[in-house]
N, C-alpha and C positions, 0 to 999 in steps of 0.2 A: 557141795562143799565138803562134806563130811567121807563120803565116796572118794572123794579125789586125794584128801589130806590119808584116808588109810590105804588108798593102794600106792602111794607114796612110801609111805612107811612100810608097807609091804616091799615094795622095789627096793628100798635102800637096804629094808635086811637082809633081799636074796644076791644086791649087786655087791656089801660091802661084808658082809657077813657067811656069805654062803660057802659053797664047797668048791675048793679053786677046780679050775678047769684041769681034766688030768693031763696027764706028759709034760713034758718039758715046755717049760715057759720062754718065749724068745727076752733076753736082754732088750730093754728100753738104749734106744743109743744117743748119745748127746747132739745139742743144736749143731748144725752145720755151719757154716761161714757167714752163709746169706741171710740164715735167722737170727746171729749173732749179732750182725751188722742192726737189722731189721728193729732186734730188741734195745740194741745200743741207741738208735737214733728215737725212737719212742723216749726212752727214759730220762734223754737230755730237753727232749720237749715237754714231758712232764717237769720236769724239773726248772725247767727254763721261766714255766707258766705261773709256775707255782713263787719264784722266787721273783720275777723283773714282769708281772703280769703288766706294765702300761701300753709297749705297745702292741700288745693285743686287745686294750682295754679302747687305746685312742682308734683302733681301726672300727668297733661299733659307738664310737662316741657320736658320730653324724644321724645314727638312725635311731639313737635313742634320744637323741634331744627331741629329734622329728615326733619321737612316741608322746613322750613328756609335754609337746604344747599341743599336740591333738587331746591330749588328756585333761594338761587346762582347762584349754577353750571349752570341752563337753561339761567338767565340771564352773561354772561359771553360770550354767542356767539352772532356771530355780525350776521345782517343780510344780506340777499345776497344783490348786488346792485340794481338792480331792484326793489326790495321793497323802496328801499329809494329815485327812482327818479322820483317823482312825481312833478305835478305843483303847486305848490305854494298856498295856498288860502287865497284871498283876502280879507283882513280886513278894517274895518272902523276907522274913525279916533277916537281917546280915548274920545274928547268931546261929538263923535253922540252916544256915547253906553254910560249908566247909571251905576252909583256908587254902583250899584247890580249886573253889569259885573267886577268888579273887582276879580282878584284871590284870593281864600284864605289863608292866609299862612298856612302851614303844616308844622309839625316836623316829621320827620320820624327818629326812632331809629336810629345808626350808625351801629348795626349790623343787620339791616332787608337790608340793602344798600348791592349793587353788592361791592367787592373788591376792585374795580379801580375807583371807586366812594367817595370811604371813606377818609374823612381828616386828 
């Protein structure tokens, strides 16, 4: 990791930093027609997505309901006892642990929730 992260830092210095290449540099030249085109219809789809996302949302609305009661139905059985009689694990008092151990609240939907869970 350490290897990798400095010959990083090493390439970036010799690719952004270094000594340009000598002679004459060719001019970059602008999008042509069909990358224009290319980049126009990308940005109206991004934008499209971002602004009117439902029917993109209604075309996986089928396979996530599908997910959502397979995920029920699994949650719905209990587990055996065994699994659940374990020892205890011992915690610290609320003052020794930091105001960055506190829980965060969540909302979670009322229909992503098991059956016997729901209010």
């Amino acid at each position: 990791m350490i290897l990798g992260a400095a010959y990083f830092l090493w390439y970036y210095e010799r690719a952004f930093f270094g000594p340009a290449a000598p002679g004459p540099q060719k001019p970059l030249r602008d999008l042509q027609p069909r990358e224009w085109g290319i980049a126009a219809a990308l940005s109206v789809m991004v934008l499209w997505i971002g602004l009117y996302p439902a029917p993109f949302l209604n075309m996986i609305n089928g396979s996530v309901q599908k997910l959502v009661e397979r995920v029920e139905q699994g949650s719905n059985h209990t587990r055996p006892p065994q699994a659940l009689s374990h020892p205890p694990t011992p915690s610290l008092p609320r003052q020794a642990l930091g105001p960055w151990d506190a829980p965060l609240p969540v909302s979670v939907p009322a229909e992503l929730l098991p059956v016997s869970s729901r209010r």
